[in-house]
C-alpha positions in Angstrom: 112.4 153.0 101.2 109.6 151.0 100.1 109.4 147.5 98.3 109.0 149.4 94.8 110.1 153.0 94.7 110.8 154.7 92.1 114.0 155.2 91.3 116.0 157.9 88.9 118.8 155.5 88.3 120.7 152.2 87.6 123.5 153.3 90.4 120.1 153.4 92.9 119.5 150.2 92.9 122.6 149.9 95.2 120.8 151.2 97.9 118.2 148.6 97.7 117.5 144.8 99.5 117.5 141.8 98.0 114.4 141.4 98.4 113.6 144.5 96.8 116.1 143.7 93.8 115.0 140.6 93.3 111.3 141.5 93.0 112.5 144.1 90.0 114.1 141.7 88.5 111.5 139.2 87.9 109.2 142.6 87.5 111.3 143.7 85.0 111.9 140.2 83.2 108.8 138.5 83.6 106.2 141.0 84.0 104.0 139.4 81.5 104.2 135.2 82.4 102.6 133.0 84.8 103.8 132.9 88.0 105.7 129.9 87.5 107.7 131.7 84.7 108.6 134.7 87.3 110.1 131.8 89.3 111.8 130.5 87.2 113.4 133.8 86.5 113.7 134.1 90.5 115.8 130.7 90.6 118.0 131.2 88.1 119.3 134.3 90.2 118.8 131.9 93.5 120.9 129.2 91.5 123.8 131.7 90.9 123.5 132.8 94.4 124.0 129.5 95.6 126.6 128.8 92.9 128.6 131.8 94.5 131.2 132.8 91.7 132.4 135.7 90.5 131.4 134.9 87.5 127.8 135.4 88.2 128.6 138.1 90.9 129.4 136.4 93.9 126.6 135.3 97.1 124.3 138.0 97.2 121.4 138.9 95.8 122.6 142.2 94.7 125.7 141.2 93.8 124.4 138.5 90.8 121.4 141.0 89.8 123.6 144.0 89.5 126.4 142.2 87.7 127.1 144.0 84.7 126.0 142.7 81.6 123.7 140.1 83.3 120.2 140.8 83.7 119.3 143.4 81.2 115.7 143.9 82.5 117.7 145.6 85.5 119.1 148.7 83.4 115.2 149.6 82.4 112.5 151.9 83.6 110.2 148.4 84.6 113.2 147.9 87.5 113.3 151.4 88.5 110.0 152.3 88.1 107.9 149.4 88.4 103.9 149.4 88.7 103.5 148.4 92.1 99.7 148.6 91.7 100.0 146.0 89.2 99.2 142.2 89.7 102.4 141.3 88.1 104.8 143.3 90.9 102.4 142.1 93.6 103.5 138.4 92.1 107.0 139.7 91.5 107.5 140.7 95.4 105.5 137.7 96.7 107.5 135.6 94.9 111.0 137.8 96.5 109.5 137.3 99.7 108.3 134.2 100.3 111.5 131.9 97.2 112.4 129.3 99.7 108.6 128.1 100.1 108.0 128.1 96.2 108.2 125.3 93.7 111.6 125.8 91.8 110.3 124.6 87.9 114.0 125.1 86.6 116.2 122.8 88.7 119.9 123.9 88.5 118.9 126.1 85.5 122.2 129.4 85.5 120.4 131.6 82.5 117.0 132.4 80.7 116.4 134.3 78.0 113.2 134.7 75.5 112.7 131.7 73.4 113.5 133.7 70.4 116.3 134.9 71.2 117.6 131.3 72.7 116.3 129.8 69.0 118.9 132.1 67.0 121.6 131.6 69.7 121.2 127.8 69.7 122.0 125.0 67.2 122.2 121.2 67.1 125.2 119.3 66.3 125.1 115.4 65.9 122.3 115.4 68.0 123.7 117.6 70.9 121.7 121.0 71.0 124.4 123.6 71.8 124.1 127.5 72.9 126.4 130.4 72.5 126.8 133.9 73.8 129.0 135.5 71.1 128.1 133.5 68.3 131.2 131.4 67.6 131.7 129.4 70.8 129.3 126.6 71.1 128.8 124.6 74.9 126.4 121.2 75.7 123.2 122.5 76.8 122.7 120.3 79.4 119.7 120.8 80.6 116.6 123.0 78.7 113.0 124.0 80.7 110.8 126.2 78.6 108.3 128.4 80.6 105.8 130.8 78.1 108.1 133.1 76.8 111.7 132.4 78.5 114.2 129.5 77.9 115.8 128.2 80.8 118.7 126.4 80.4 122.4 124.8 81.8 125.3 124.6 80.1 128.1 121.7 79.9 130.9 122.7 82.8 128.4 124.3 85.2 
């Protein structure tokens, strides 16, 4: 299988490399920023990699992007389907390829999302800016990186 194939389904993607996943991801997330907001979105998976909890799906590349519930650009037709004529998935699978010779611009960053969404998730309490997932438990964001359209961001106990 090619870097790229169209797919008919989420359960598919098992059958696919890293590389391969990766490259949909940050297709399917990122398709529209620079190329430093697709790696951002690239290290945030590397970051849980290297974290290697089950939390965020373990050390693999397809474990943490096919996590349930975790990177929701995976479930669409841009991950299974992707243009691969386009400049964005040639950046996308450059980017897969070639990670540990690019510029991380997010540090130890664990999550992005689009600034809007992080904006209505996010408040400030006595001068500590907090984050939640389910809207009533707060956590320290402890560290925040804005790219174009995405919020990346680390949270207090990470």
């Amino acid at each position: 299988m090619a870097y790229g194939d169209a797919l008919s389904s989420y359960s598919d993607l098992k059958n696919c490399s890293d590389t391969d996943l990766l490259a949909r991801m940050i297709y399917a997330e990122a398709r529209g920023e620079t190329e430093e907001g697709k790696r951002g979105c690239a290290y945030v998976a590397k970051n849980r990699v290297d974290k290697n909890s089950s939390e965020f799906g373990g050390n693999t590349y397809s474990g943490v992007l096919l996590k349930s519930g975790q990177f929701a650009g995976m479930s669409t037709e841009s991950a299974l389907k992707p243009d691969t004529t386009s400049d964005a998935w040639k950046d996308s699978l450059d980017i897969a390829k070639n990670l540990s010779s690019k510029k991380n611009p997010i540090g130890t960053c664990l999550w992005f999302v689009t600034n809007t969404y992080y904006k209505n998730h996010s408040k400030t309490s006595g001068g500590v800016e907090m984050y939640t997932f389910n809207n009533s438990i707060y956590t320290e964001v402890t560290k925040k990186v804005v790219i174009g359209n995405h919020t990346f961001f680390m949270l207090s106990g990470y």
